[in-house]
C-alpha positions in Angstrom: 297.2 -118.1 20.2 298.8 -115.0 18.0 296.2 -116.0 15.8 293.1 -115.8 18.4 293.8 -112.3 19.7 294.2 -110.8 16.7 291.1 -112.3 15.7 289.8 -110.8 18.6 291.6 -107.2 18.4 289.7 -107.5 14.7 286.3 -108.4 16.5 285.8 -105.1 18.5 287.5 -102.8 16.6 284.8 -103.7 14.5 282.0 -104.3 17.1 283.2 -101.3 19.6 280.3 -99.0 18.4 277.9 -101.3 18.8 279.1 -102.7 21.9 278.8 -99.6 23.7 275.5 -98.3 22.5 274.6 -101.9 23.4 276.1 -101.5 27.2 273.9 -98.0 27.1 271.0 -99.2 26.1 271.5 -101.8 29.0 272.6 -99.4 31.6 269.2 -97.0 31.0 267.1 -100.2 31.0 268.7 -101.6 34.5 268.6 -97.2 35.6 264.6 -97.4 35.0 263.8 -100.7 37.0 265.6 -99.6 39.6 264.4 -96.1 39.8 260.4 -97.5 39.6 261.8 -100.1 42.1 262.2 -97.5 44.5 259.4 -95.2 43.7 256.6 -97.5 43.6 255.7 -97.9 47.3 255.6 -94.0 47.9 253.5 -94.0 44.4 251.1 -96.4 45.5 250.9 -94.6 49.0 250.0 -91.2 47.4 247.4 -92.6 45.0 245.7 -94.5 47.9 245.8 -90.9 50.2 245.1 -88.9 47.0 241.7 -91.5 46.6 240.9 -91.0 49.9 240.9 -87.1 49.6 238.9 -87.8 46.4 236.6 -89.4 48.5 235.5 -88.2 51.7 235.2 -84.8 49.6 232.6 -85.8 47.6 230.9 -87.7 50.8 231.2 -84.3 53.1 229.8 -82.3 49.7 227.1 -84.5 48.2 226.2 -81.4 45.8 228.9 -81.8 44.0 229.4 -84.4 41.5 231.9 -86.5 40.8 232.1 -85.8 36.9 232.4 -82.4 37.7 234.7 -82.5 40.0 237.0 -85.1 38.0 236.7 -81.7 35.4 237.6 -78.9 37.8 241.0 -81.2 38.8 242.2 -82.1 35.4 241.5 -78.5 34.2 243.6 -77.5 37.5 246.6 -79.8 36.7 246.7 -79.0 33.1 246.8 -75.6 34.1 249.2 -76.0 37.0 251.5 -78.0 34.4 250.9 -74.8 31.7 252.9 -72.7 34.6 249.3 -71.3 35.6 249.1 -70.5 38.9 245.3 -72.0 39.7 245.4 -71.6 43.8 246.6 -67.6 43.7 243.5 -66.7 40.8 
């Protein structure tokens, strides 16, 4: 029995490191399913309102066109994510 714990004592005095970054590792991993556990319903809700923006936009202005429009928003964001404030120019 002696024998057995200090067999053991050995095992994660030599394994602790690991062990814990393993535990870490584990702990992020379970953090992240959770966290898109939670966040996916409201997610999907805003992409299907965001698409429906998106839409009945482009069906109220038929001159515009959808390329061009898909242009004008991902300049926007990138500026808007640069810190630039787009609505205010």
């Amino acid at each position: 029995m002696a024998r057995l714990v200090s067999s053991l004592g050995l095992f994660c005095q030599l394994n602790a490191f690991g062990c814990l970054v393993l535990c870490y590792l584990l702990l992020i991993f379970l953090g992240g399913v959770v966290f898109m556990a939670v966040e996916k319903p409201l997610e999907k809700e805003l992409r299907a309102e965001v698409e429906e923006l998106r839409r009945s936009f482009l069906q109220e202005n038929p001159c515009i066109q959808e390329s061009r429009l898909r242009e004008l928003l991902g300049k926007a964001l990138a500026a808007h994510n640069s810190d630039v404030a787009v609505l205010n120019a």
